[in-house]
C-alpha positions in Angstrom: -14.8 -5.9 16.2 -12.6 -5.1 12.7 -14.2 -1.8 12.3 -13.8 -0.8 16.2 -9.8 -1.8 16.1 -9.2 -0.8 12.5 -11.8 1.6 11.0 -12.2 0.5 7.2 -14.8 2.2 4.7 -18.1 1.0 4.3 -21.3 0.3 2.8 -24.3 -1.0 4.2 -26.7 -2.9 1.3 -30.0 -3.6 2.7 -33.5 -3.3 2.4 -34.5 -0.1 4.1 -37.6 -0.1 6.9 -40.7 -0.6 4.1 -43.5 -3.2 3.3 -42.0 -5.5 0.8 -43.9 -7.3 -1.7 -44.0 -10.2 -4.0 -43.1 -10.8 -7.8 -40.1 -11.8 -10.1 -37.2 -12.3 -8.3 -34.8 -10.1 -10.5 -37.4 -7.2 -10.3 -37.3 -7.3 -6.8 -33.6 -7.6 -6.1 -33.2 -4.8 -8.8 -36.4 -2.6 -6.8 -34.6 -3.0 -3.6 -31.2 -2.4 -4.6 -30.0 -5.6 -3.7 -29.0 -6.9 -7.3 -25.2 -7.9 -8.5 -25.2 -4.3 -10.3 -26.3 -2.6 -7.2 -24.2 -4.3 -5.2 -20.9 -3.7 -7.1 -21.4 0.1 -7.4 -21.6 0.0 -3.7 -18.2 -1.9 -3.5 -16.7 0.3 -6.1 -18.1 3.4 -4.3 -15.6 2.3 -1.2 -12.8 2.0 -3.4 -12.7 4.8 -4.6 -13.1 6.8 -1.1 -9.6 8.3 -0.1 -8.6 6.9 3.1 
């Protein structure tokens, strides 16, 4: 409803359509992008977009 009334830049962090597996949890957040690193380039990536 936000985006379709006031467009904002955005992200999506997700795991893509693939098998998954099992293991450490840190390897596998890291693996599927979905760590604290990862996740904070893709919120820094927004900011800096020109709006």
């Amino acid at each position: 409803m936000l985006v379709k009334h006031c467009p904002v830049p955005q992200e999506f962090v997700g795991i893509e359509d693939t098998f998954t597996e099992s293991g450490d949890y840190e390897k596998l957040l890291a693996k599927y992008g979905l760590s604290a690193a990862h996740i904070a380039d893709k919120a820094e990536k927004v900011l800096r977009r020109k709006r």
